[in-house]
N, CA and C atoms as a LAMMPS dump frame, in Angstrom:
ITEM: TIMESTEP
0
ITEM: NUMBER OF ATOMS
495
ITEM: BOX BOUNDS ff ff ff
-5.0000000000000000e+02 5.0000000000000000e+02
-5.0000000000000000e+02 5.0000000000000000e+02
-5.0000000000000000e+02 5.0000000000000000e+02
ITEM: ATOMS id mol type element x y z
1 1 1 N 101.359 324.497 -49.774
2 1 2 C 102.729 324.085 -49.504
3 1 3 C 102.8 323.037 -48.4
4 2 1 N 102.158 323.208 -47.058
5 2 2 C 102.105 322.225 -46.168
6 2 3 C 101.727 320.842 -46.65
7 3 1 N 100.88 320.669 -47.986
8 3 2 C 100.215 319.026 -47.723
9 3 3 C 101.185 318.433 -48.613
10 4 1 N 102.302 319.418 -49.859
11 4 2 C 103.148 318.843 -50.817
12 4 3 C 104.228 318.158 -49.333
13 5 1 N 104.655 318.424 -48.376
14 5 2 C 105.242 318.191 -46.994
15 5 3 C 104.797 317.422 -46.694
16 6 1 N 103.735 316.91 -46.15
17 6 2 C 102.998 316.232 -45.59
18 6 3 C 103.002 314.986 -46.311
19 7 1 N 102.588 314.961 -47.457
20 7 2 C 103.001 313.568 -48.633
21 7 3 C 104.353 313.203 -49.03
22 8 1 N 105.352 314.338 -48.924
23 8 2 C 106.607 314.089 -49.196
24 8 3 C 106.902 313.428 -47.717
25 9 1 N 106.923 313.47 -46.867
26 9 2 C 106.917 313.254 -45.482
27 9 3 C 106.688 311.241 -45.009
28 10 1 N 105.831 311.07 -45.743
29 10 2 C 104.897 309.856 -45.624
30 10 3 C 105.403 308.857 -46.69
31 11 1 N 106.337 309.045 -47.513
32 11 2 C 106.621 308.126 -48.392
33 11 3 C 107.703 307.162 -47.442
34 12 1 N 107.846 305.384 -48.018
35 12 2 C 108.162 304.593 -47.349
36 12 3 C 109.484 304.607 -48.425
37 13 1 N 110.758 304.526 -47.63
38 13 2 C 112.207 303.992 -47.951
39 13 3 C 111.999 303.221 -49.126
40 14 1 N 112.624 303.07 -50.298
41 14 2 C 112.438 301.998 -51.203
42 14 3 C 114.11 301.556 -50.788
43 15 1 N 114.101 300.31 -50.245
44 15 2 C 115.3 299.285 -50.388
45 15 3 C 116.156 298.686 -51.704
46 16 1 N 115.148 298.737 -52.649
47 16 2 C 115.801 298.172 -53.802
48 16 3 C 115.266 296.947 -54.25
49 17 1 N 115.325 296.466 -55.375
50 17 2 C 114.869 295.058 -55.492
51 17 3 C 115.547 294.353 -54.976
52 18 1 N 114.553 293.3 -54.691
53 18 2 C 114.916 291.742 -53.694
54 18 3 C 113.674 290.576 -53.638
55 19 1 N 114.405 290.088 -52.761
56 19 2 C 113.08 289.118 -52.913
57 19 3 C 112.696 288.736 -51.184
58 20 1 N 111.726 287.946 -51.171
59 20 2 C 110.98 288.026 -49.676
60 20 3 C 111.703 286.516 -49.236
61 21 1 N 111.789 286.817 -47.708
62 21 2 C 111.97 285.292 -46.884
63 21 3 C 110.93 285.247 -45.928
64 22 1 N 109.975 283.965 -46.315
65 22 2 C 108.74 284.234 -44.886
66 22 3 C 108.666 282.803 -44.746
67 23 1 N 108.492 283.139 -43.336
68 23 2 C 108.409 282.065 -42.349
69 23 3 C 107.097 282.189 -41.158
70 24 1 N 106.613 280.603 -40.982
71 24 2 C 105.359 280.799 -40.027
72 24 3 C 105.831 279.41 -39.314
73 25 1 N 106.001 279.767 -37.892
74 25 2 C 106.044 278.848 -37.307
75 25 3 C 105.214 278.746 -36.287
76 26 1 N 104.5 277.568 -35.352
77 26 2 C 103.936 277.51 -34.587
78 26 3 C 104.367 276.895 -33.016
79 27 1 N 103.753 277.586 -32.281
80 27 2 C 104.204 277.618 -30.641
81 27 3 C 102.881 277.593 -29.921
82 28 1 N 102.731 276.937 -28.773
83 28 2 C 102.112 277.59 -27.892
84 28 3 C 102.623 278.151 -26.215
85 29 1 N 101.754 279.223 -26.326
86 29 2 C 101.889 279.838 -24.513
87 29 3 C 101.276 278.995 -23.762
88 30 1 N 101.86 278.184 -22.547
89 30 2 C 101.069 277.688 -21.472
90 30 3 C 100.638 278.614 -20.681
91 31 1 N 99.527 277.975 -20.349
92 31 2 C 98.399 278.715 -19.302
93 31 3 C 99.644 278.68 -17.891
94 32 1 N 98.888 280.213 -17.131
95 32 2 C 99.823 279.777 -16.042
96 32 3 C 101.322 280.736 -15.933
97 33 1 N 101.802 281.237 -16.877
98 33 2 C 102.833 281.667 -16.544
99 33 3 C 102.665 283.056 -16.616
100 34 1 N 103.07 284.19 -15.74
101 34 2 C 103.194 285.568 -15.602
102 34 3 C 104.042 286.466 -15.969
103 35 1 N 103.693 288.045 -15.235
104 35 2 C 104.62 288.862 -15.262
105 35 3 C 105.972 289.217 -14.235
106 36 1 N 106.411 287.989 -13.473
107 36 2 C 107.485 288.169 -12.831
108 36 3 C 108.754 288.226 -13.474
109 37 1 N 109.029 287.458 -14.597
110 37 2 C 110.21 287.623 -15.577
111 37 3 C 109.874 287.262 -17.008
112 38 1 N 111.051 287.389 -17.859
113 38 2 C 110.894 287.331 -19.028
114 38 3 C 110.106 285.916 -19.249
115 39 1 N 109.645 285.057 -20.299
116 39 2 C 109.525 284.062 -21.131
117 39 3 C 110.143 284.138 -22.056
118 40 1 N 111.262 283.155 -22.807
119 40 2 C 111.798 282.613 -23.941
120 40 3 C 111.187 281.786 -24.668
121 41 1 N 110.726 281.815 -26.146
122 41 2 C 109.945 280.412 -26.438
123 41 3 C 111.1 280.143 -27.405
124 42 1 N 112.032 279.408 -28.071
125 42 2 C 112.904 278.827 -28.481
126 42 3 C 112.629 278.073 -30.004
127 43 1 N 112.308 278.889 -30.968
128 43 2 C 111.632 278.088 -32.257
129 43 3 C 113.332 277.584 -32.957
130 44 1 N 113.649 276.111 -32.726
131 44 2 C 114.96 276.244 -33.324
132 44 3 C 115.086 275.215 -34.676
133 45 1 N 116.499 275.286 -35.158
134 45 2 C 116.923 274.627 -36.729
135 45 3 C 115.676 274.62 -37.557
136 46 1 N 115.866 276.153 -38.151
137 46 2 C 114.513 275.979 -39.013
138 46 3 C 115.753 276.211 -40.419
139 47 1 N 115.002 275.995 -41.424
140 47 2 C 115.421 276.196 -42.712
141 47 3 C 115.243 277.567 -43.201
142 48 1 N 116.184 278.077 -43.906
143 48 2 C 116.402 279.321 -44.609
144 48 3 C 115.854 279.692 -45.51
145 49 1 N 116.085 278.093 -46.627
146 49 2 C 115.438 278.116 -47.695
147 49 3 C 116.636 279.185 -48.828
148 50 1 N 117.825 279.871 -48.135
149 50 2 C 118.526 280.722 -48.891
150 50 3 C 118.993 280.369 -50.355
151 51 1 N 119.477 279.393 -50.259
152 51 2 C 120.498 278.835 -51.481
153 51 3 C 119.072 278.35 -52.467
154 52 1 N 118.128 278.085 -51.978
155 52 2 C 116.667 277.874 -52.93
156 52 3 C 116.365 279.527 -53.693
157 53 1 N 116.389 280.327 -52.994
158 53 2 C 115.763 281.724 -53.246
159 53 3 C 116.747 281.606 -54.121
160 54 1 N 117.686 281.873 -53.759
161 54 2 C 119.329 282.198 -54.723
162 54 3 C 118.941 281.971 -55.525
163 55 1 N 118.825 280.725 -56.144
164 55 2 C 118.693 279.871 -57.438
165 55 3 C 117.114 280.256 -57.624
166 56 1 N 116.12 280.321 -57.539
167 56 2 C 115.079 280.686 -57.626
168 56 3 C 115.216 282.508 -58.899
169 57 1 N 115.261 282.62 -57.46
170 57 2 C 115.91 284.353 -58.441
171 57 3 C 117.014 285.219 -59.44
172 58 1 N 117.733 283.732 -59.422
173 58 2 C 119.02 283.829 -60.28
174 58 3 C 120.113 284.994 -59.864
175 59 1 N 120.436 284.481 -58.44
176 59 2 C 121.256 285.969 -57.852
177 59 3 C 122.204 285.236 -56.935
178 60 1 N 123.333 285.411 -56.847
179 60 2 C 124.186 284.618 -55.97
180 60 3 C 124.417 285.844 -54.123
181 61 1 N 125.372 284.778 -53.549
182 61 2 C 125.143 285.998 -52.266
183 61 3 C 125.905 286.884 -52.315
184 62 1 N 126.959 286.926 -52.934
185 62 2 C 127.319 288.217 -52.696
186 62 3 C 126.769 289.247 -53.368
187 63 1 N 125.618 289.017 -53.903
188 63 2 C 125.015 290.288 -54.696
189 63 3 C 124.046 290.644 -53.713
190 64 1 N 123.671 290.187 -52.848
191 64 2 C 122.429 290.4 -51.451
192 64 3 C 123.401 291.401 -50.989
193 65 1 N 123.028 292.626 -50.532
194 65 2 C 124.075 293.557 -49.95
195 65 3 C 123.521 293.302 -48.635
196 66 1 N 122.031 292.826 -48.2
197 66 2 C 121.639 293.175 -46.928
198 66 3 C 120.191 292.521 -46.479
199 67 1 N 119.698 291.546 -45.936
200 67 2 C 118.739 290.758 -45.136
201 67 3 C 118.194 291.884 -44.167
202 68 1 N 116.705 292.559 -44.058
203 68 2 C 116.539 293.15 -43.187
204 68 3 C 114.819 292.406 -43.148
205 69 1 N 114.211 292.817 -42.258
206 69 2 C 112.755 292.61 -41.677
207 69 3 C 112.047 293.151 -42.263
208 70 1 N 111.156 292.34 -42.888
209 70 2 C 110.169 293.546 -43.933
210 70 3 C 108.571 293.528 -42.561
211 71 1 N 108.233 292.114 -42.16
212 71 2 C 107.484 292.317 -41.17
213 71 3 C 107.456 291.526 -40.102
214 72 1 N 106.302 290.905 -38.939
215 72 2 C 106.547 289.781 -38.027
216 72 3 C 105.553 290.245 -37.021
217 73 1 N 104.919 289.316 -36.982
218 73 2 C 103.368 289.415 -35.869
219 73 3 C 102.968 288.118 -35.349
220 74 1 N 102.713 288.492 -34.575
221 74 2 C 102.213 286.826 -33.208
222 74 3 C 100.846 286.607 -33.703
223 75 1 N 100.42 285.735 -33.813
224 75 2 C 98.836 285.634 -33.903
225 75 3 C 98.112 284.454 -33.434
226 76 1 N 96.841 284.822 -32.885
227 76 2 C 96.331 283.301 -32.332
228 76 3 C 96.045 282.902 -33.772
229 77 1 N 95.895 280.956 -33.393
230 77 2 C 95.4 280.17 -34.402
231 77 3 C 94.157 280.067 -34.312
232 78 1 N 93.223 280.228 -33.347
233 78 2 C 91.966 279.844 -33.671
234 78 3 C 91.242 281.502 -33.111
235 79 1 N 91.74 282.172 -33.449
236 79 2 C 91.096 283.286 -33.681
237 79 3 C 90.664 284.138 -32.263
238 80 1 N 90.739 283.246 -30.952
239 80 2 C 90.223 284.129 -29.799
240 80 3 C 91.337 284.028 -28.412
241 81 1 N 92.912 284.131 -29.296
242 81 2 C 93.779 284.726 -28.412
243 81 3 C 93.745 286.306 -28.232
244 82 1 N 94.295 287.104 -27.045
245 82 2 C 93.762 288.014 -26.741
246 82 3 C 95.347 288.669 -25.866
247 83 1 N 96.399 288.785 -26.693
248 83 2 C 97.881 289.505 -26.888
249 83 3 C 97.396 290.822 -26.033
250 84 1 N 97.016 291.591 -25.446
251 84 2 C 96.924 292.593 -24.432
252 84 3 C 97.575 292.283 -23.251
253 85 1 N 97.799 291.149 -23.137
254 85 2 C 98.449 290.5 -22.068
255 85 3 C 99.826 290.456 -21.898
256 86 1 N 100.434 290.593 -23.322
257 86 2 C 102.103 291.148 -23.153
258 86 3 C 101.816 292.256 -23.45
259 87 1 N 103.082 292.534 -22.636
260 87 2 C 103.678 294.183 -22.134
261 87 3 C 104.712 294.114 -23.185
262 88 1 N 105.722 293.518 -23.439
263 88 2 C 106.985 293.741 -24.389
264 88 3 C 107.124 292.259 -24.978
265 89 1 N 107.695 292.253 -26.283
266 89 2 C 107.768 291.381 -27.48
267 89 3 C 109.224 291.641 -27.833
268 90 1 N 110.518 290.926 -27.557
269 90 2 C 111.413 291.029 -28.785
270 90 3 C 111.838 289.678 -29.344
271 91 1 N 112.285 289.973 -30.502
272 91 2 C 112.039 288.879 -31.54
273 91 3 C 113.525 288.767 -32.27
274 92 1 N 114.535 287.772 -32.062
275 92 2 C 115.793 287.686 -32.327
276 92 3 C 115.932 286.56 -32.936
277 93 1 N 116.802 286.531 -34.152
278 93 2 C 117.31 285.238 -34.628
279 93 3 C 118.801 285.068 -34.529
280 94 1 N 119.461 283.327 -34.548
281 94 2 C 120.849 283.447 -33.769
282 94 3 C 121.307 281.769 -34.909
283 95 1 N 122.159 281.568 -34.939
284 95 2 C 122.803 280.218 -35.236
285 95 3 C 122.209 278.994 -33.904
286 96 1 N 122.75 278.102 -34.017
287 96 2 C 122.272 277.38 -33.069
288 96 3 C 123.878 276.993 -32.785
289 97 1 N 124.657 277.413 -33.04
290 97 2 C 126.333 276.997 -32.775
291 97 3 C 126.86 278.468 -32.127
292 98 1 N 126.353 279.713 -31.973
293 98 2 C 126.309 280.982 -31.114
294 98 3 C 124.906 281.34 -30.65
295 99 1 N 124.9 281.076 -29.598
296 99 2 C 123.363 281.3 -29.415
297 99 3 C 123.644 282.422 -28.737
298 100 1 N 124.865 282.914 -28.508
299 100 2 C 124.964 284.881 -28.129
300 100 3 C 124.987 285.615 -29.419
301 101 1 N 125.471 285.436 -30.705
302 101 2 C 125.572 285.798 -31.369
303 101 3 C 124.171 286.431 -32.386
304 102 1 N 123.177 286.556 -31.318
305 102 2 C 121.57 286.685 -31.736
306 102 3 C 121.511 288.177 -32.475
307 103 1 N 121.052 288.283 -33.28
308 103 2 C 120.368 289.459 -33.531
309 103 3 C 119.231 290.112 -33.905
310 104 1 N 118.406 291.055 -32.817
311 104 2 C 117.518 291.628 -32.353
312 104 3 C 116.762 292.323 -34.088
313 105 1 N 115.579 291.055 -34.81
314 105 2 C 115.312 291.948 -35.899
315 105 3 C 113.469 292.213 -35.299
316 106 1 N 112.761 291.724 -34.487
317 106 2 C 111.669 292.657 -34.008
318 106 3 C 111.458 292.933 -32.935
319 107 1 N 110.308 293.798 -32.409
320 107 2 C 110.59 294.133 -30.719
321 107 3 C 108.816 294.633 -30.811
322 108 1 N 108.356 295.035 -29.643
323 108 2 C 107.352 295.915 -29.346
324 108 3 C 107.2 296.378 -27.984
325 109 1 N 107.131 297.318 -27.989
326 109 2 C 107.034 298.027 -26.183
327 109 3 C 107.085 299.295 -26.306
328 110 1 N 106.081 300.048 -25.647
329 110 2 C 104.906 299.115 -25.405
330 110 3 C 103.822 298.432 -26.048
331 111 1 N 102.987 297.366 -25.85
332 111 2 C 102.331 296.912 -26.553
333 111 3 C 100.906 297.775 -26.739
334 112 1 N 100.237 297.71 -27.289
335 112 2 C 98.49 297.73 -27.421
336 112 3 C 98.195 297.142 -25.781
337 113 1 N 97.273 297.828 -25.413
338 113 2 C 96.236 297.673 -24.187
339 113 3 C 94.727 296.673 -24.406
340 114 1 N 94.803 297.094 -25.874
341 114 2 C 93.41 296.628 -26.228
342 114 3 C 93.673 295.173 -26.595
343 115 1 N 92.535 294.262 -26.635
344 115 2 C 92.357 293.149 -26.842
345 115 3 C 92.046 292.614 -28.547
346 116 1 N 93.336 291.746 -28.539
347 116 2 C 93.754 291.956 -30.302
348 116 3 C 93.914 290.168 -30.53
349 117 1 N 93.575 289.864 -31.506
350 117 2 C 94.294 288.436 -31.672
351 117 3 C 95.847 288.085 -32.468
352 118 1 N 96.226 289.537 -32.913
353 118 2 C 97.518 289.895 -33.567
354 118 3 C 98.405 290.685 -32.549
355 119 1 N 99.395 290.367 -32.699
356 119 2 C 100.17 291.256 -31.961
357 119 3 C 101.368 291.622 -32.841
358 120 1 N 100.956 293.005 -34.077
359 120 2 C 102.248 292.954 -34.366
360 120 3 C 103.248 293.724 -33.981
361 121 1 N 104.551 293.128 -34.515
362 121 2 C 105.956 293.855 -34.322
363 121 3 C 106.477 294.656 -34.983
364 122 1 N 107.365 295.317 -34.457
365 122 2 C 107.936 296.622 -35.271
366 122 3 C 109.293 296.241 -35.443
367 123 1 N 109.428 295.754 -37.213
368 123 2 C 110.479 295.268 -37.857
369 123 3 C 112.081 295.943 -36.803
370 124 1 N 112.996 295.515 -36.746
371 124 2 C 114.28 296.427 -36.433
372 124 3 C 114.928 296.535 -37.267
373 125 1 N 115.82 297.538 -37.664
374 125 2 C 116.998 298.122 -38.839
375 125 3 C 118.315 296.879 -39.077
376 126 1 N 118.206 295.935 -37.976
377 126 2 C 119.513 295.247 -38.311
378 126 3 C 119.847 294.353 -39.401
379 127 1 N 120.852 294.964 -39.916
380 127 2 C 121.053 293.596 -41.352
381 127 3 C 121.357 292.254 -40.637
382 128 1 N 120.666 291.491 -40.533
383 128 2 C 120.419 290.406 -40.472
384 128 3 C 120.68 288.399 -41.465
385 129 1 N 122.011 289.434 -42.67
386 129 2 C 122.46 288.865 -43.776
387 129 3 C 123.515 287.352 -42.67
388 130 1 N 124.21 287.852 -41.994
389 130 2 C 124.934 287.021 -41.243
390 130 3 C 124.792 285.773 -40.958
391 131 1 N 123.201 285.844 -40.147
392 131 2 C 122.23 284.497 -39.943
393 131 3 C 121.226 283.97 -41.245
394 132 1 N 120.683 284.848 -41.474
395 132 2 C 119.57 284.199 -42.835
396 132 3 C 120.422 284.193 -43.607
397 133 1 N 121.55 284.343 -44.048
398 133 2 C 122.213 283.517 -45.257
399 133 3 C 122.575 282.33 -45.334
400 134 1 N 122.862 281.869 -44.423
401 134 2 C 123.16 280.034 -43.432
402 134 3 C 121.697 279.421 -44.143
403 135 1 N 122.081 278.391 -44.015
404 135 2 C 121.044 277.053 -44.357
405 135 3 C 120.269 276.905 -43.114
406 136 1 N 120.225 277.342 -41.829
407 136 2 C 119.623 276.809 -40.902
408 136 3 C 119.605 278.278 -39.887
409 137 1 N 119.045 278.246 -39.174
410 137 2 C 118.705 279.17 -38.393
411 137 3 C 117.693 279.238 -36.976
412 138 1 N 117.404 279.775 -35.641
413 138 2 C 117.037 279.749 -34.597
414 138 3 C 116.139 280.877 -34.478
415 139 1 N 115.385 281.098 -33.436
416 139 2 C 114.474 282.141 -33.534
417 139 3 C 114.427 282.193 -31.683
418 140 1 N 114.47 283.395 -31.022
419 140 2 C 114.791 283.717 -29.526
420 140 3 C 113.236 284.632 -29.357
421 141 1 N 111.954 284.21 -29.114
422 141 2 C 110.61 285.288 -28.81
423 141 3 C 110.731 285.568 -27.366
424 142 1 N 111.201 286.479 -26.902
425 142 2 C 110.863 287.067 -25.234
426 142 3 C 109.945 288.016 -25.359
427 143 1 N 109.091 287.131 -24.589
428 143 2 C 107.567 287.975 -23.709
429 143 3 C 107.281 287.898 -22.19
430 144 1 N 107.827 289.51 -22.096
431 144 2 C 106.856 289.893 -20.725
432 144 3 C 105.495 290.056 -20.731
433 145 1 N 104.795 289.478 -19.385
434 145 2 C 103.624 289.411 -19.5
435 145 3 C 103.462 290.496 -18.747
436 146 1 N 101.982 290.968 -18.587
437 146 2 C 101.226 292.059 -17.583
438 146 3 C 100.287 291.164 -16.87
439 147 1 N 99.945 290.168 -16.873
440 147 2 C 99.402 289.423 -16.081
441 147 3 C 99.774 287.839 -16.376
442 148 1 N 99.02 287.245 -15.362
443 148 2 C 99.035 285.707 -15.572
444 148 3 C 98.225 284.689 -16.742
445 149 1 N 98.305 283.928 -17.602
446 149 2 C 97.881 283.412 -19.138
447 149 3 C 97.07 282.822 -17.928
448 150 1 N 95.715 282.894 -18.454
449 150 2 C 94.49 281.686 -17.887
450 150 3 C 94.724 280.556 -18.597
451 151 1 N 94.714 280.974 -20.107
452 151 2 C 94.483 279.27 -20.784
453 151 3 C 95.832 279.199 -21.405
454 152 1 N 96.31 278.19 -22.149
455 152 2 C 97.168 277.746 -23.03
456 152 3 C 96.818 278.838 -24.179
457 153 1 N 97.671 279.237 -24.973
458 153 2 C 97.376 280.01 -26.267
459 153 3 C 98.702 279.674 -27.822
460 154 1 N 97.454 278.908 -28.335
461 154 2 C 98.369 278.661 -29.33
462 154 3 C 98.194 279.381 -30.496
463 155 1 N 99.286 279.315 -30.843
464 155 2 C 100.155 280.966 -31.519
465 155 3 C 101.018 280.834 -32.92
466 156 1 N 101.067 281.435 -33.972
467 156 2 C 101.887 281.65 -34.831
468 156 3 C 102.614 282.508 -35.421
469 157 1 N 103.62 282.72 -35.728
470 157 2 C 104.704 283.694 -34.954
471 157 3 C 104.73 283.466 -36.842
472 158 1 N 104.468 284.939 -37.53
473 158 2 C 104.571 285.037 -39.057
474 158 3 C 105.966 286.061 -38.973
475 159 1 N 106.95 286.051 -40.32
476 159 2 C 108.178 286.722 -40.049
477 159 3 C 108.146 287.038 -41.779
478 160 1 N 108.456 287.927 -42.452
479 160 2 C 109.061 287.952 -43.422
480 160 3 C 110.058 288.938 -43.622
481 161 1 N 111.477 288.495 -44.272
482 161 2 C 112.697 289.319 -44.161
483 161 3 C 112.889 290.033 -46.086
484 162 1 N 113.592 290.781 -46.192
485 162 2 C 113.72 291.014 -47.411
486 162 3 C 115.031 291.205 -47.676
487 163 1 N 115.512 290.254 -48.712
488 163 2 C 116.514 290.001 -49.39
489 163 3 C 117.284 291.185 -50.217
490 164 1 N 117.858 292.479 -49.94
491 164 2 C 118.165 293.488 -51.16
492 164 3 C 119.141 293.114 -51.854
493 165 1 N 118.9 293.381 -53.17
494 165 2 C 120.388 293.002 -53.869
495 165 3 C 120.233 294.644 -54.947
């Protein structure tokens, strides 16, 4: 009886059919900056690509009930960045005409201790339909550090959202 629990337990939410929105953009961390306050890195007017998917998948928007985070991880580009170095990761997208109007779709805190060249994030619950339905869109990465960056670290910040209809 316990392991029929145990597997019933472990199954993942099915959302419904949809389709994927992924995005990879690239940034780098300058060497040099610490853990005294936050860092903002500012990835802005990127494309949605929405009204493409739409037509792609033959589904208009009001049949999308809901845009949520399927995943999103930092990663070095040449393989020997070393993400132990942030303490907290959140990951917000916003209009570029409300830049309060952000909403919080990844985060991590605390991070891994260990020395990783990925740092991933833990999707957030927010429907996120508001902003990724727009043609254009902003991206808000705040990282606290636990220490000071020795070198420059250049980075690519992978995101994919899922479209439910």
């Amino acid at each position: 009886m316990a392991i029929v629990l145990l597997f019933c337990g472990c199954q993942q939410e099915d959302n419904g059919p949809g389709f994927d929105m992924m995005f990879q953009q690239e940034f780098t961390i300058p060497a040099g900056i610490g853990g005294v306050s936050t860092h903002h890195f500012y990835l802005k007017n990127l494309s949605t690509r929405y009204e493409a998917l739409l037509n792609q998948y033959g589904k208009t928007n009001d049949e999308v009930v809901h845009i949520i985070t399927a995943k999103a991880a930092i990663t070095g580009i040449f393989g020997d960045a070393d993400f132990s170095i942030v303490e907290e990761a959140t990951l917000r997208v916003y209009q570029e005409t409300d830049p309060n109007g952000f909403i919080e779709v990844a985060y991590r805190f605390p991070t891994p201790i260990d020395p990783n060249n990925t740092l991933e994030l833990i999707p957030g619950l927010a429907d996120s339909k508001r902003i990724m339905s727009d043609s254009r869109f902003s991206i808000d990465l705040a990282l606290r550090l636990r220490n000071t960056t020795p070198d420059e670290i250049p980075t690519r910040l992978s995101l994919q959202f899922k479209a439910v209809y």
